[in-house]
C-alpha positions as CSV (number, residue, x, y, z in Angstrom):
1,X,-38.0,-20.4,20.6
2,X,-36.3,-21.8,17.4
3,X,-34.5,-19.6,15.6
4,X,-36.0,-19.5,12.6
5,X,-39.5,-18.3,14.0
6,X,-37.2,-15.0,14.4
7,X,-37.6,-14.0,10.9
8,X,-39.2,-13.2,7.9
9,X,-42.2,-16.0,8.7
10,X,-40.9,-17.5,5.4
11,X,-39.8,-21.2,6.8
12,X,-37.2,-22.6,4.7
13,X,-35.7,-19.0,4.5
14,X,-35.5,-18.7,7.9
15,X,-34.3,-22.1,9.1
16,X,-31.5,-21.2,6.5
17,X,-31.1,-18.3,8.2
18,X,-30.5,-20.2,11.5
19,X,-28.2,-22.8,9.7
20,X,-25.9,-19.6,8.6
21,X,-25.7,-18.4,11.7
22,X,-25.4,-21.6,13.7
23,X,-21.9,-22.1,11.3
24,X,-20.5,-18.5,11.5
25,X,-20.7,-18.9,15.2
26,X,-18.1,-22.4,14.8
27,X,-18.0,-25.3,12.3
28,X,-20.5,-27.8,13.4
29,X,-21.3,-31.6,12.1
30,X,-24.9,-32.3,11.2
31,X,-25.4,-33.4,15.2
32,X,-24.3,-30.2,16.2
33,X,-26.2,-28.0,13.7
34,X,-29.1,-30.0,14.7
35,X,-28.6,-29.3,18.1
36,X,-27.8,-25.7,17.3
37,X,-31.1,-24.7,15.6
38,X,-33.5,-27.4,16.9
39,X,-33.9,-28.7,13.0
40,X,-34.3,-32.1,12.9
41,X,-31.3,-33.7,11.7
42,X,-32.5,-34.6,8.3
43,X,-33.8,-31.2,7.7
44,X,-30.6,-29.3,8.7
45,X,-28.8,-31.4,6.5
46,X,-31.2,-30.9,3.9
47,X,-31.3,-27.5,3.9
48,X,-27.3,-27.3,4.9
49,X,-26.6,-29.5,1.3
50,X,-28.8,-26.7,-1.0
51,X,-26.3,-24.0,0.9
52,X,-22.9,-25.9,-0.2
53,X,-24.3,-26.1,-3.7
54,X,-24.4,-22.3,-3.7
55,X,-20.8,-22.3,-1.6
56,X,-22.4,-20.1,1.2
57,X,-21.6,-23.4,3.1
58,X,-18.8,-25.7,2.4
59,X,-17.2,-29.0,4.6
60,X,-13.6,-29.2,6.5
61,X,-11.6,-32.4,5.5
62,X,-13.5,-33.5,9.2
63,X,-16.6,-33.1,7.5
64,X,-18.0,-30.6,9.3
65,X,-19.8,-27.5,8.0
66,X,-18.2,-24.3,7.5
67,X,-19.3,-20.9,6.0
68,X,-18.0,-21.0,2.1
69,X,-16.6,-18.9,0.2
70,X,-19.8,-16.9,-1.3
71,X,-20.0,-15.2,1.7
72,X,-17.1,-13.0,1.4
73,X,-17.3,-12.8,-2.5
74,X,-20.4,-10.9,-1.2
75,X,-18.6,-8.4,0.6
76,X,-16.2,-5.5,-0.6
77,X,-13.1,-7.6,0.7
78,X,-10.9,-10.4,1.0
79,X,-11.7,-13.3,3.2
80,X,-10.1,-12.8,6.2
81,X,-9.4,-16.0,7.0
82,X,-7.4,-16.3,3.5
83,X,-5.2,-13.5,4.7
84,X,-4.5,-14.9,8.1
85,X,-3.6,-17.9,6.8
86,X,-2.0,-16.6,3.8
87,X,0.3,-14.4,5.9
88,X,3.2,-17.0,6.7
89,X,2.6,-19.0,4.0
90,X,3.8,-15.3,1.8
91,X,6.6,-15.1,4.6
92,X,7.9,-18.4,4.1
93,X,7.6,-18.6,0.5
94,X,9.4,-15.1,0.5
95,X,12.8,-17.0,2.7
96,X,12.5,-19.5,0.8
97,X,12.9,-17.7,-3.0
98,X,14.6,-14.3,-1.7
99,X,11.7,-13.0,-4.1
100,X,8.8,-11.2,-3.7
101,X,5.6,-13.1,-3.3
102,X,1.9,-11.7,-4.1
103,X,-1.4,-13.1,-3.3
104,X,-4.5,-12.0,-6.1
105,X,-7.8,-12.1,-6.1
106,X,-10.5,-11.5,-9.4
107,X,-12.2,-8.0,-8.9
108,X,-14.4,-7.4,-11.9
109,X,-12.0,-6.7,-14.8
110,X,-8.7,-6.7,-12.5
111,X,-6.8,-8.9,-10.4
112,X,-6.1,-7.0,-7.3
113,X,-3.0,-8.3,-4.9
114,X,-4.6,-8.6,-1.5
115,X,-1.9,-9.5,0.1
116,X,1.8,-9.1,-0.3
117,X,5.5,-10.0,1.3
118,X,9.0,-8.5,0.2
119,X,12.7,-9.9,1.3
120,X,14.0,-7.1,3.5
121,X,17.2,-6.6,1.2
122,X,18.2,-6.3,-2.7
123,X,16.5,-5.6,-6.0
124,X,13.2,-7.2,-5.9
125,X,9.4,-6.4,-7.3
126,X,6.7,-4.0,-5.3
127,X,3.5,-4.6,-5.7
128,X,1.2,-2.7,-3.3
129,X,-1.6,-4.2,-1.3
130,X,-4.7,-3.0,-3.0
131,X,-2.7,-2.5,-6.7
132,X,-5.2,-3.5,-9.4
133,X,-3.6,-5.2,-12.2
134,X,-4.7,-6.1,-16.0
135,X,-6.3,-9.6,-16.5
136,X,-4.5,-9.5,-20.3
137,X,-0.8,-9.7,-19.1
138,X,1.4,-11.9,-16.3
139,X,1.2,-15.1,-15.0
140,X,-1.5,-14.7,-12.5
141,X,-3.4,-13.5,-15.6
142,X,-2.7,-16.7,-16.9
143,X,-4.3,-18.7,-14.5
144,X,-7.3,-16.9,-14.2
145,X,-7.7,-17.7,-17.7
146,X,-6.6,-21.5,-17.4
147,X,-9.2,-22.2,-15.1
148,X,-11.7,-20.6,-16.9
149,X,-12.3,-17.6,-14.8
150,X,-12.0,-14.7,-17.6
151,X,-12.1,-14.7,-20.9
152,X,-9.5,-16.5,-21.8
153,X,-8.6,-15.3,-25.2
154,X,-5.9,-13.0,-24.5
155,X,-3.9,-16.0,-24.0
156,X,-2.8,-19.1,-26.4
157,X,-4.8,-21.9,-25.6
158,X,-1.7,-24.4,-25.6
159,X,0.1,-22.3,-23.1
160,X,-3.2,-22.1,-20.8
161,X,-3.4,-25.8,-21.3
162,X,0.1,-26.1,-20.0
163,X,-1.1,-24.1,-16.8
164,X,-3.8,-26.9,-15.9
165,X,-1.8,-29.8,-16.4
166,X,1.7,-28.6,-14.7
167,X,-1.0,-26.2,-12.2
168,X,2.1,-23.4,-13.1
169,X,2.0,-20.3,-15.2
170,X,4.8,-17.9,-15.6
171,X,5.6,-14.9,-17.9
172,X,9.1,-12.9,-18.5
173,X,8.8,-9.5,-19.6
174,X,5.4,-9.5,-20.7
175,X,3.7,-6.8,-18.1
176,X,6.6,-5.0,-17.4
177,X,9.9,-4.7,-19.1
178,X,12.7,-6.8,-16.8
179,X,9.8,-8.4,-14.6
180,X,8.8,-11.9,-14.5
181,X,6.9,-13.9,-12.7
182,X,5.5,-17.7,-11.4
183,X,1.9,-18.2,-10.7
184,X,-0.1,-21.1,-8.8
185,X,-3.5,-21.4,-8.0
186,X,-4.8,-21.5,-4.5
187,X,-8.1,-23.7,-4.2
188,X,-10.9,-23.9,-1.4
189,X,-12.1,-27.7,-0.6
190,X,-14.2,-28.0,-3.2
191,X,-11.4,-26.8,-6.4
192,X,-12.5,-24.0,-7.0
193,X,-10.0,-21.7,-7.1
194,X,-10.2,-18.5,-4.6
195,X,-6.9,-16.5,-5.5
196,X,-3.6,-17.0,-7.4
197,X,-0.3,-16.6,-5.5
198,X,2.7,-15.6,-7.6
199,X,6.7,-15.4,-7.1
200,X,7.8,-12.1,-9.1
201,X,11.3,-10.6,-9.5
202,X,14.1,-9.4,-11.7
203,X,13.7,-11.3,-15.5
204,X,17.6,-11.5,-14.6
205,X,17.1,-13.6,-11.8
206,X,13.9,-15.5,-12.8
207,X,14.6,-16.0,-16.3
208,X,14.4,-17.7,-18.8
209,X,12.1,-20.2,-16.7
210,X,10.3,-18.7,-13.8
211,X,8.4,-21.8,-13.5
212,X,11.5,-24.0,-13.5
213,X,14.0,-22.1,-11.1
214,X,10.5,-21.3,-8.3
215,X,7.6,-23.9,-9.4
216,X,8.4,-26.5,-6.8
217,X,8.4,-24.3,-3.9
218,X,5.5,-22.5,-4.9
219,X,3.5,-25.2,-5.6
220,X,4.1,-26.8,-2.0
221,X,3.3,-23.0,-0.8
222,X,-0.3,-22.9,-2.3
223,X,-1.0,-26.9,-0.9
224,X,0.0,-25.3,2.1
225,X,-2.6,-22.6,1.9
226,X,-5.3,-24.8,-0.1
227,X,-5.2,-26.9,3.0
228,X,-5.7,-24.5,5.1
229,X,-9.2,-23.5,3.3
């Protein structure tokens, strides 16, 4: 029996249905997807095309189908695929800096770190998994804004400008007195960016350019992770 007879009796919701499932269960080309829910091909891809417009589906760089990332902006956490492959991309971005390094997410009015990683010795910046942090202050703020994720007017829109061009924001002393930070955004296949991923320290250390003493290596950090998505 075809998979989508097991539903609501509505076809095309049910065949989509099938497609979902048929891609959570492993990334698939059309053939396979075909194969998987007995759609014809043209009708998988159809249907698989109107469910990458809405990013429940997306494609690998093989061009296969995949789930996208609406599915977990529909749930109460963070992909768990960005945090596995976030985890040694934070580790080696934390060796490489002696810094701490953050990964943030958009939650409503916040930006909440999802993940985090901290050099095991000397002065450095805490921020908690789970924190929730103000979208009106700090570089990660910044590139929210830049990218047109929240309103942006907290921010001066040459310096958000900057942020899009150079793909860097940074901040020194602006959310907390002797902090400052570098910010980079971390995009799924289709540019839309999924999280920001910051370097953050003493304003001693980073200062007076956080962008110019850590912006190379973060920037090759979130390609790294970008690629990965």
């Amino acid at each position: 029996m075809r998979q989508y007879n097991e539903g609501s009796g509505i076809k095309v919701l049910d065949r989509a249905v099938a497609i979902v499932r048929a891609v959570a269960a492993g990334d698939k080309t059309l053939g396979e997807l075909s194969e998987a829910t007995e759609l014809p091909r043209a009708t998988a891809h159809r249907i698989a095309t109107a469910l990458e417009v809405h990013h429940v589906l997306a494609r690998t760089p093989r061009g296969e189908w995949t789930l996208g990332p609406a599915l977990a902006g529909y749930t109460d956490g963070p992909s768990p695929k960005l945090l596995a492959a976030a985890a040694p991309v934070l580790r080696d971005l934390v060796a490489a800096t002696g810094e701490s390094a953050q990964l943030y997410q958009l939650t409503g009015s916040t930006r909440t770190c999802i993940a985090a990683d901290e050099p095991e010795h000397g002065l450095h910046n805490v921020v908690p998994v789970g924190s929730q942090l103000p979208l009106s202050a700090g570089s990660a703020a910044r590139v929210f804004a830049a990218y047109s994720l929240i309103d942006a007017t907290a921010f001066p829109a040459d310096e958000l400008a900057t942020v899009t061009e150079t793909g860097l924001a940074e901040s020194v002393a602006e959310r907390e007195v002797g902090l400052a930070s570098v910010s980079a955004p971390v995009f799924e296949s289709d540019r839309r960016v999924v999280a920001v991923l910051s370097v953050s320290g003493p304003a001693e250390r980073l200062g007076p350019s956080p962008a110019a003493k850590w912006g190379a290596a973060l920037k090759d950090a979130t390609a790294r992770l970008s690629a990965e998505l």
